[in-house]
TORTOR-721163 format. One record per residue (C-alpha): residue number from 0; residue in three letters; x, y, z. Coordinates in Angstrom, 2 decimals, decimal comma. Example, Ala and Ser with C-alpha at 12.3 -4.5 7.8 and 13.67 -1.06 7.14 Angstrom:
[site 0 'ALA' [12,30 -4,50 7,80]]
[site 1 'SER' [13,67 -1,06 7,14]]
This chain:
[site 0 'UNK' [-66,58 -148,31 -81,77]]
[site 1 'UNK' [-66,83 -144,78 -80,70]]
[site 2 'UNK' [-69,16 -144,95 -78,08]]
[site 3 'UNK' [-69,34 -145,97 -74,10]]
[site 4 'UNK' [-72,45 -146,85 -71,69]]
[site 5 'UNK' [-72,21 -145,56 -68,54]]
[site 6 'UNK' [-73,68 -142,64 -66,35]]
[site 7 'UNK' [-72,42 -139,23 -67,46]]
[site 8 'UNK' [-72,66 -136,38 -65,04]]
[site 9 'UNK' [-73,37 -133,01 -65,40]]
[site 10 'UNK' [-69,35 -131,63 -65,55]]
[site 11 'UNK' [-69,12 -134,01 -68,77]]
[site 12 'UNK' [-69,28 -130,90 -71,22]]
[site 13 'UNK' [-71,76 -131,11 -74,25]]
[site 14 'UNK' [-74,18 -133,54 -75,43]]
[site 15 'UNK' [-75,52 -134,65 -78,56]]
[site 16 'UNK' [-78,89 -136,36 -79,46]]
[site 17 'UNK' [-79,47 -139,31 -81,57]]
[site 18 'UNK' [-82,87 -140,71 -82,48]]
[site 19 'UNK' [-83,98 -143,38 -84,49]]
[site 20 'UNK' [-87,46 -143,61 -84,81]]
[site 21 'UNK' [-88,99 -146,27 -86,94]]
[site 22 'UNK' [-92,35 -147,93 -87,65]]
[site 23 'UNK' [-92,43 -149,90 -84,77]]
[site 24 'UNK' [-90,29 -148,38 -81,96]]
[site 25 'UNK' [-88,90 -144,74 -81,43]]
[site 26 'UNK' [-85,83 -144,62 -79,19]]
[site 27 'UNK' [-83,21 -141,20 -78,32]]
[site 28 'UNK' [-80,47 -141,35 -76,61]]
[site 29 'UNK' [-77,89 -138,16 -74,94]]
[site 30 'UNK' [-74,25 -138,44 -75,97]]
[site 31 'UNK' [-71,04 -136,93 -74,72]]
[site 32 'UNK' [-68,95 -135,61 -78,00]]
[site 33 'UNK' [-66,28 -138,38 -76,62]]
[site 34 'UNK' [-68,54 -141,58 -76,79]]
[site 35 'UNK' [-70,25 -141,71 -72,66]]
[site 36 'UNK' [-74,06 -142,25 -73,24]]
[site 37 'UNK' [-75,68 -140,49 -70,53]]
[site 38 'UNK' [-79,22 -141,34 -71,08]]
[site 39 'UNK' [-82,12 -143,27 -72,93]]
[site 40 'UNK' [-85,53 -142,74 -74,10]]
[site 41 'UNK' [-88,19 -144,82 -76,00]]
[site 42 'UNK' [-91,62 -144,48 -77,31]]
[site 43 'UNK' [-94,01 -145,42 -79,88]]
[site 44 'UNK' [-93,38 -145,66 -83,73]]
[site 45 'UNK' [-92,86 -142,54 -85,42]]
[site 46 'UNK' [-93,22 -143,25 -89,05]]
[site 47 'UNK' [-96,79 -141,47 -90,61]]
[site 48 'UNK' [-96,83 -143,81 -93,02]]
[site 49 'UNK' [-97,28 -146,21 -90,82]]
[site 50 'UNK' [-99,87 -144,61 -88,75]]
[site 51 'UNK' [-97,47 -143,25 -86,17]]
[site 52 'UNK' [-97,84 -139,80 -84,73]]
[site 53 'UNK' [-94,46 -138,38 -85,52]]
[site 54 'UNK' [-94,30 -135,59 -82,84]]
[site 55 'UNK' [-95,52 -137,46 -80,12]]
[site 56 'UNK' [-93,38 -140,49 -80,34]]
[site 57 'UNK' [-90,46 -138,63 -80,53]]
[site 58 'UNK' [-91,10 -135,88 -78,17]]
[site 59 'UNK' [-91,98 -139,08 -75,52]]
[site 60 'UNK' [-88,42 -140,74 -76,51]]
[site 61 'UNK' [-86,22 -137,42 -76,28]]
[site 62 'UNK' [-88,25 -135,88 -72,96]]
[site 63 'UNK' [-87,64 -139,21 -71,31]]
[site 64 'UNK' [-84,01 -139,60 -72,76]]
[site 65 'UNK' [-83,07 -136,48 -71,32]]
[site 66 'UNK' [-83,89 -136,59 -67,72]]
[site 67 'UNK' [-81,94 -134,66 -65,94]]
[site 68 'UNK' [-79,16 -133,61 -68,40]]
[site 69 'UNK' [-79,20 -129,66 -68,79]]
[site 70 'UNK' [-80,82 -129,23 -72,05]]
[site 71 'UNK' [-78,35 -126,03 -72,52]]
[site 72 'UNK' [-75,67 -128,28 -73,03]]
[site 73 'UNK' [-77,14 -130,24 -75,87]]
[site 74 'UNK' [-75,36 -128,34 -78,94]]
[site 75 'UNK' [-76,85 -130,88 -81,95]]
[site 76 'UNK' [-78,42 -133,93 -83,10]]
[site 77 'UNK' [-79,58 -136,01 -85,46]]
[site 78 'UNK' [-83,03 -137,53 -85,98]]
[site 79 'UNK' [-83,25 -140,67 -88,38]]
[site 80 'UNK' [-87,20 -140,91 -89,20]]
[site 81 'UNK' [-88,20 -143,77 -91,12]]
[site 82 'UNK' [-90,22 -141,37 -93,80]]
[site 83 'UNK' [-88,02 -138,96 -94,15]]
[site 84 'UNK' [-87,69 -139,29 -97,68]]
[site 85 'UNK' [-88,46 -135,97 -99,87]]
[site 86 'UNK' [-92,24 -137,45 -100,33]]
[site 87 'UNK' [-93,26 -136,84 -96,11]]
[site 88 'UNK' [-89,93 -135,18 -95,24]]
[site 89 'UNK' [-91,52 -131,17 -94,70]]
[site 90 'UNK' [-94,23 -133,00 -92,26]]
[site 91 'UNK' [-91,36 -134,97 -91,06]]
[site 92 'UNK' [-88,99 -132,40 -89,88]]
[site 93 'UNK' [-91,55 -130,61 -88,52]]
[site 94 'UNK' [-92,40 -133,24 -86,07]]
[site 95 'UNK' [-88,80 -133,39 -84,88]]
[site 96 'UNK' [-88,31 -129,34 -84,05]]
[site 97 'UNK' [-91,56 -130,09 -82,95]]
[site 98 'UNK' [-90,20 -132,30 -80,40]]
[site 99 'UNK' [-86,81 -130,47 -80,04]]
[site 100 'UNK' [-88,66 -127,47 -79,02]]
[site 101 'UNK' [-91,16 -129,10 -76,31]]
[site 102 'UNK' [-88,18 -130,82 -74,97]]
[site 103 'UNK' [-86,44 -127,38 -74,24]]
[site 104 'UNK' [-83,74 -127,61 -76,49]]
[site 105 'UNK' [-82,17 -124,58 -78,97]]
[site 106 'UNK' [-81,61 -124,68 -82,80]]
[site 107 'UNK' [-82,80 -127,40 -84,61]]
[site 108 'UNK' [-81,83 -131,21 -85,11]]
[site 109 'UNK' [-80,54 -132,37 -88,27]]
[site 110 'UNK' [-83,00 -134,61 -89,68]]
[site 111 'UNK' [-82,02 -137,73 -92,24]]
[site 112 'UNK' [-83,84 -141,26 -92,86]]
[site 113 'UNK' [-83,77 -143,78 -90,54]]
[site 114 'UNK' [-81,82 -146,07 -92,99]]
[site 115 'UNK' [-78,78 -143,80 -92,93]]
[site 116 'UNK' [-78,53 -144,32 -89,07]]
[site 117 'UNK' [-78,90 -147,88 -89,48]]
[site 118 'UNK' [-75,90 -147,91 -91,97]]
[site 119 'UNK' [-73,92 -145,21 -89,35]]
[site 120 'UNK' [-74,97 -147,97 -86,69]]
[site 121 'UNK' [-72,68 -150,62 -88,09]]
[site 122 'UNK' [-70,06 -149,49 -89,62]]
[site 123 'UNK' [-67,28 -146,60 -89,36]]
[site 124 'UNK' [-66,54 -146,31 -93,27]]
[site 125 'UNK' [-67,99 -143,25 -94,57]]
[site 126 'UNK' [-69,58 -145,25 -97,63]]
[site 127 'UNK' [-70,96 -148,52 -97,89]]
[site 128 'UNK' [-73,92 -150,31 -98,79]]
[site 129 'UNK' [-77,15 -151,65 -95,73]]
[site 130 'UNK' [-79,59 -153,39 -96,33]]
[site 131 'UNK' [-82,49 -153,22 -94,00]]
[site 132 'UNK' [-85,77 -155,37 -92,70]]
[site 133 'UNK' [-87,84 -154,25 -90,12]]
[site 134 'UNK' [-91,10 -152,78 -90,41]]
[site 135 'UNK' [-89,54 -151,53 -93,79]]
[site 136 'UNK' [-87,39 -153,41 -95,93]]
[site 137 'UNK' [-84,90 -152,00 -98,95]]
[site 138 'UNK' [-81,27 -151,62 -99,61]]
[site 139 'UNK' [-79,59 -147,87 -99,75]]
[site 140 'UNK' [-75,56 -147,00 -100,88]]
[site 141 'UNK' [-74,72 -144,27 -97,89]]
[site 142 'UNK' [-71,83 -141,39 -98,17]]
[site 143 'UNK' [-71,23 -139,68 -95,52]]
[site 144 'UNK' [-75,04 -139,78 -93,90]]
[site 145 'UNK' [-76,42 -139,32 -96,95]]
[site 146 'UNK' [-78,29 -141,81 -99,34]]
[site 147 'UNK' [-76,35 -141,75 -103,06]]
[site 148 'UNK' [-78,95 -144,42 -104,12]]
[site 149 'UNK' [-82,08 -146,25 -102,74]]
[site 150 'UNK' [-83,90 -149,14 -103,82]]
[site 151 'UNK' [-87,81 -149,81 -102,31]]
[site 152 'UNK' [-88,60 -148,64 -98,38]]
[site 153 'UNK' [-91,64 -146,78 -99,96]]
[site 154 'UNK' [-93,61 -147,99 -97,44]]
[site 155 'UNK' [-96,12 -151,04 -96,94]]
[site 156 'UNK' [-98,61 -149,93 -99,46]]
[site 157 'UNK' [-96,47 -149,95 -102,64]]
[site 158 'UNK' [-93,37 -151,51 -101,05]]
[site 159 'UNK' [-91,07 -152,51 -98,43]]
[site 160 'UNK' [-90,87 -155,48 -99,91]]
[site 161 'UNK' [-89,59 -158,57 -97,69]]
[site 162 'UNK' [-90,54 -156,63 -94,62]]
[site 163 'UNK' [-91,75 -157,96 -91,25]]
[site 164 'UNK' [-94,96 -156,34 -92,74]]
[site 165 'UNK' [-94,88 -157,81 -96,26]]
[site 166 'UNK' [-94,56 -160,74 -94,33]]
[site 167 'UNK' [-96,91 -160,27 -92,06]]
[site 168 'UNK' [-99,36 -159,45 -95,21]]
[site 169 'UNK' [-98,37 -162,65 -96,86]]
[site 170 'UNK' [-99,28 -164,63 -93,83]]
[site 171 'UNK' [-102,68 -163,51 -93,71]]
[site 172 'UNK' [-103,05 -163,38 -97,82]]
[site 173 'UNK' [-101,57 -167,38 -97,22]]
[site 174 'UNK' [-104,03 -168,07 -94,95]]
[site 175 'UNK' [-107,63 -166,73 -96,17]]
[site 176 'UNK' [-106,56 -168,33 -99,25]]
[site 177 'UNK' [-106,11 -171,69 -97,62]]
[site 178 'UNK' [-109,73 -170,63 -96,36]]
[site 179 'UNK' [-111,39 -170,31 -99,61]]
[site 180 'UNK' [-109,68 -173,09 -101,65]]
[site 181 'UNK' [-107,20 -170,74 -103,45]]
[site 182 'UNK' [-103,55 -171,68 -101,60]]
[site 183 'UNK' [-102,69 -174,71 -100,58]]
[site 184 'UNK' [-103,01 -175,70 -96,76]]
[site 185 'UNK' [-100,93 -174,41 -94,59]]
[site 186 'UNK' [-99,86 -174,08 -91,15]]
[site 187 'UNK' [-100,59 -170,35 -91,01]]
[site 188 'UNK' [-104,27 -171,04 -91,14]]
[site 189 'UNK' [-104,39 -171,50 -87,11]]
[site 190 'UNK' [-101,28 -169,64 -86,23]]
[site 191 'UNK' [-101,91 -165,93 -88,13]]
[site 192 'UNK' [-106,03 -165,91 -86,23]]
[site 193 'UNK' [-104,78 -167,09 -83,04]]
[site 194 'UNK' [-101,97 -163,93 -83,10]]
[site 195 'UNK' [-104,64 -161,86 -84,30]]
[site 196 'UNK' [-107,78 -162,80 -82,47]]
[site 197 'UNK' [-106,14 -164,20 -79,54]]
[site 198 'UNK' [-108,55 -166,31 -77,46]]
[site 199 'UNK' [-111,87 -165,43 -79,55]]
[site 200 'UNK' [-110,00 -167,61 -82,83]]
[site 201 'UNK' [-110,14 -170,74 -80,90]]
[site 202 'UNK' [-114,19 -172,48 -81,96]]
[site 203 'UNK' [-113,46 -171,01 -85,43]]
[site 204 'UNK' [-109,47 -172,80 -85,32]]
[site 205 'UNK' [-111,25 -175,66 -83,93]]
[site 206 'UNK' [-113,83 -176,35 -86,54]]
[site 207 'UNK' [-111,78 -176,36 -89,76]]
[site 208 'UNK' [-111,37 -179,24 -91,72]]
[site 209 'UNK' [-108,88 -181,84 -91,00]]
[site 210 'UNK' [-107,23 -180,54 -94,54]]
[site 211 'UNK' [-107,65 -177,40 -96,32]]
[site 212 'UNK' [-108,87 -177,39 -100,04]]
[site 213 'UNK' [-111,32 -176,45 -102,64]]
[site 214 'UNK' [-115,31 -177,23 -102,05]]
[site 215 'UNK' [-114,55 -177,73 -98,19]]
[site 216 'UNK' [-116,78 -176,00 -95,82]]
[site 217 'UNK' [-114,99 -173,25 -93,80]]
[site 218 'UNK' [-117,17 -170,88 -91,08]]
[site 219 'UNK' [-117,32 -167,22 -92,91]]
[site 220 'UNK' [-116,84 -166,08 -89,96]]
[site 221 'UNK' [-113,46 -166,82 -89,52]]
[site 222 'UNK' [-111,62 -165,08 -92,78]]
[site 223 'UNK' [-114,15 -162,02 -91,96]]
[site 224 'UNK' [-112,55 -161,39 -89,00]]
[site 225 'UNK' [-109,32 -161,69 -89,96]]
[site 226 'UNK' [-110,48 -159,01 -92,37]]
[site 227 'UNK' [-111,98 -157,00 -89,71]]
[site 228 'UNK' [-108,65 -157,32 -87,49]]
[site 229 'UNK' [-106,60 -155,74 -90,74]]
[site 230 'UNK' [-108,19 -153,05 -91,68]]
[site 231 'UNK' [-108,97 -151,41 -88,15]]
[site 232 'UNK' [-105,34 -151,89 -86,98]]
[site 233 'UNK' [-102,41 -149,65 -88,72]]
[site 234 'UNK' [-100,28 -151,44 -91,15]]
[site 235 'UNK' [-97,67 -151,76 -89,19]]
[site 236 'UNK' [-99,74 -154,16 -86,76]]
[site 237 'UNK' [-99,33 -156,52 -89,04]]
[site 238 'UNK' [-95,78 -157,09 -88,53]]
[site 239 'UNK' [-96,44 -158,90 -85,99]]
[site 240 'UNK' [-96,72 -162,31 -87,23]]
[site 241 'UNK' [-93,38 -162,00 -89,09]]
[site 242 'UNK' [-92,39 -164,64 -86,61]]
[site 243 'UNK' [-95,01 -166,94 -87,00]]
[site 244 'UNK' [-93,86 -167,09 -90,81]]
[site 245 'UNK' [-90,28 -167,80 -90,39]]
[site 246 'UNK' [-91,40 -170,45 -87,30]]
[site 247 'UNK' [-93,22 -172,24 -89,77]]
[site 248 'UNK' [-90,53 -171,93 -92,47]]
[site 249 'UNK' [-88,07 -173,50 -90,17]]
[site 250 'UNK' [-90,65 -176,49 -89,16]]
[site 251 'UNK' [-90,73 -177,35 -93,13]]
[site 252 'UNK' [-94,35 -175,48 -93,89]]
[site 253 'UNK' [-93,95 -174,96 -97,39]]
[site 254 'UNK' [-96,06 -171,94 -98,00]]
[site 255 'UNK' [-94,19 -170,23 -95,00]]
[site 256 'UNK' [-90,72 -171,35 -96,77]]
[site 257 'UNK' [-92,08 -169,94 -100,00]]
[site 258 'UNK' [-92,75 -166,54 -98,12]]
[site 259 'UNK' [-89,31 -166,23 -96,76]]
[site 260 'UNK' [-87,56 -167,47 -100,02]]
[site 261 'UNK' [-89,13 -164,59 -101,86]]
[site 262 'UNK' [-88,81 -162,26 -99,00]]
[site 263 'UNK' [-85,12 -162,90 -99,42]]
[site 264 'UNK' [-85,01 -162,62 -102,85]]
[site 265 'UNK' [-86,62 -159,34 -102,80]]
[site 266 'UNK' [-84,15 -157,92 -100,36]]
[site 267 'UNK' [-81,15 -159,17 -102,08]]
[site 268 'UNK' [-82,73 -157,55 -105,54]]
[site 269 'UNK' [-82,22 -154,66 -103,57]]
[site 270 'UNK' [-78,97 -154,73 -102,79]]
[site 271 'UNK' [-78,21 -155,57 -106,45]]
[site 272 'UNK' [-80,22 -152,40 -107,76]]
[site 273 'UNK' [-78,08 -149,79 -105,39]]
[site 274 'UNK' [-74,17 -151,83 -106,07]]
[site 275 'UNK' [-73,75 -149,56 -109,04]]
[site 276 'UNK' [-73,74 -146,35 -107,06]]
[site 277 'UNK' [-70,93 -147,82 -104,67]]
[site 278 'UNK' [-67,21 -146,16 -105,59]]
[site 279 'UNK' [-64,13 -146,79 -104,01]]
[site 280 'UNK' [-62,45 -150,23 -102,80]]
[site 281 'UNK' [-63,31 -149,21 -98,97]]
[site 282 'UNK' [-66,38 -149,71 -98,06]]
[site 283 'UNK' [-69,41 -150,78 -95,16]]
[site 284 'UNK' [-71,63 -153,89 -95,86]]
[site 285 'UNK' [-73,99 -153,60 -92,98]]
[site 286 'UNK' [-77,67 -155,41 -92,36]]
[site 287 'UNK' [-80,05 -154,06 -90,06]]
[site 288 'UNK' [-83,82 -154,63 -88,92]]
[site 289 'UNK' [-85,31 -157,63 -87,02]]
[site 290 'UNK' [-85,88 -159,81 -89,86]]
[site 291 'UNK' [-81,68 -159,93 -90,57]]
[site 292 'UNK' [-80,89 -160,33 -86,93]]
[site 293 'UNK' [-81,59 -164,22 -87,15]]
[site 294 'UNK' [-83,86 -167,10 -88,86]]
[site 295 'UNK' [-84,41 -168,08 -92,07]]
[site 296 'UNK' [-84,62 -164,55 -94,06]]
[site 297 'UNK' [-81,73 -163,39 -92,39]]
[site 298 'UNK' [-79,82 -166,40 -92,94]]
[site 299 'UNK' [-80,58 -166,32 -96,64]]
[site 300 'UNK' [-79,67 -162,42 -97,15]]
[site 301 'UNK' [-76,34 -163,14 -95,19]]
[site 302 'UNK' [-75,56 -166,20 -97,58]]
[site 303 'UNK' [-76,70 -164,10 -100,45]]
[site 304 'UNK' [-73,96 -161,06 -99,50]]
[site 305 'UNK' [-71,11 -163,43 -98,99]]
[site 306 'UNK' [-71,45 -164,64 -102,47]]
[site 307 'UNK' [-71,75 -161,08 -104,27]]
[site 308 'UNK' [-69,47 -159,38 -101,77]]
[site 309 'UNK' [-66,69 -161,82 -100,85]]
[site 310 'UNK' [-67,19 -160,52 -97,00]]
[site 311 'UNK' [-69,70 -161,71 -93,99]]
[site 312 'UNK' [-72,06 -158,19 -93,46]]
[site 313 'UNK' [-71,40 -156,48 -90,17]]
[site 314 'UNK' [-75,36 -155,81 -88,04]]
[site 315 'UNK' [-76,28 -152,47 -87,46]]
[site 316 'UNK' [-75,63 -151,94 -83,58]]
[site 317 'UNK' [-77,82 -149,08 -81,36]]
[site 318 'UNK' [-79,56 -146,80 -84,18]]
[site 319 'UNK' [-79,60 -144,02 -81,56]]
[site 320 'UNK' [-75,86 -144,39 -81,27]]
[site 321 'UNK' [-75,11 -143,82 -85,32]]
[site 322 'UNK' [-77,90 -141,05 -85,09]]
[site 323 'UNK' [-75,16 -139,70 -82,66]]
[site 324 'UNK' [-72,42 -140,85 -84,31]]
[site 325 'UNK' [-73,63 -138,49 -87,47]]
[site 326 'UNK' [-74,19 -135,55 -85,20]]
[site 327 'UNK' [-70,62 -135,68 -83,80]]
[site 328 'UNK' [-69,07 -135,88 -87,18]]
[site 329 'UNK' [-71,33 -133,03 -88,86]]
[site 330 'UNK' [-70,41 -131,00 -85,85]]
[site 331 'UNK' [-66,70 -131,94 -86,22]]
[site 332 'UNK' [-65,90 -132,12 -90,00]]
């Protein structure tokens, strides 16, 4: 891989910045045009449609990432913004010269979608195919940094289908139908109020029914507020119980096993809608996002894209080091 930790000092020449700023998380890092990482910044998530504010969370990441480098001898960067797309991208690239300016830097940052620095993350071919599952979730064939074809990643309240926050979604969906006598009983009817409502969940836990099911007598008070928990929190907050969906999947729950089966499904759809747009016998297979790290959806995807692909995929490494990555080679080429 191109690039090596370790502390840079000042006589290392010029820098480049790479951010990758998702839903969740927002991270920069400073990069020597030879590979020495010389510093490392986080902050909040960055995406709007998530509820982020876009300017602060990256302006946090990049001052704090910057330290005491000489902002003078930063000559580029790139910033991958999870809404970047062409539907938020004039609000987005404001928010990162935005940034760029209040952290005292000249010019302007180059500014592409967060899934082409996942895909620059993980592998070194130009072109290749990532599929992705964080807060977001969707497949994308990348040339060169940019995106030749994209399926889903419009966001959590017409897509990202198989996401930590579809999943998250489906969890609570799972279990205020359990509530009501819609769904069948399930394990996420104590786990997803006890994440939400921590300590003040555990009379309402306490006095359901042995078992779940139509006519039985469940406090109101418990589904309304898991209601009340949603819809005061951004979407993203909901990602959160991701986990406690794949836990129960991998203890045998079958409504949690359901969830990730069609969470997988949905992402490997994906990957079948973009394969067209993919030319040349050289390419990247990558998988990125904390859902295709490990457990059962990742497990699934991975299975699925050894059996259309021949190959195992490769995981996205540091998205702040393929945000760099991309600003080398566009100052380069």
């Amino acid at each position: 891989m191109f690039y090596r930790h370790g502390v840079c000092s000042e006589s290392a020449g010029t820098y480049v910045v790479g951010v990758d700023a998702g839903g969740t998380h927002t991270r920069a890092a400073i990069v020597t045009l030879d590979g020495v990482v010389a510093g490392h910044g986080s902050g909040p998530g960055a995406n709007p449609n998530s509820g982020g504010d876009t300017a602060k969370a990256l302006t946090t990441a990049l001052t704090a990432a910057l330290g005491s480098v000489d902002a003078t001898r930063v000559v580029g960067g790139v910033f991958g913004i999870a809404g970047a797309g062409a539907a938020g991208r004039a609000r987005v690239v404001n928010a990162a010269n935005t940034a760029w300016r209040a952290a005292g830097l000249t010019g302007e940052p180059d500014v592409v979608t967060d899934i082409a620095v996942a895909y620059a993350a993980g592998s070194d071919e130009p072109a290749g195919i990532v599929v992705f599952a964080g807060t977001g979730a969707g497949a994308a064939v990348i040339n060169d940094g940019e995106i030749e074809r994209r399926a889903d990643a419009y966001g959590w309240l017409v897509g990202d289908e198989g996401s930590a926050v579809w999943l998250g979604r489906e969890a609570v969906r799972a279990a205020l139908r359990a509530y009501d006598g819609r769904g069948a009983a399930t394990v996420l009817a104590e786990t997803v109020p006890r994440a939400m409502l921590g300590e003040a969940a555990e009379p309402l836990v306490t006095a359901l029914p042995a078992t779940l099911g139509a006519g039985l007598a469940v406090d109101p008070a418990l589904p309304q507020a898991i209601v009340k928990e949603v819809y005061s929190g951004p979407p993203a907050a909901l990602g959160r119980l991701a986990p406690f969906v794949t836990s129960a999947a991998e203890e045998g729950d079958e409504v949690a096993r359901r969830i990730v089966a069609e969470a997988a499904d949905c992402l490997l759809c994906d990957v079948d809608a973009v394969r067209p747009a993919l030319a040349g016998p050289g390419h990247g297979l990558v998988v990125a996002g904390s859902l295709l790290d490990r457990g059962p959806v990742a497990d699934a995807v991975r299975s699925g894209l050894r059996e259309r692909f021949g190959v195992d995929p490769t995981p996205a490494g540091d998205g702040t080091l393929g945000a760099a990555r991309l600003a080398v080679r566009r100052l380069t080429r």
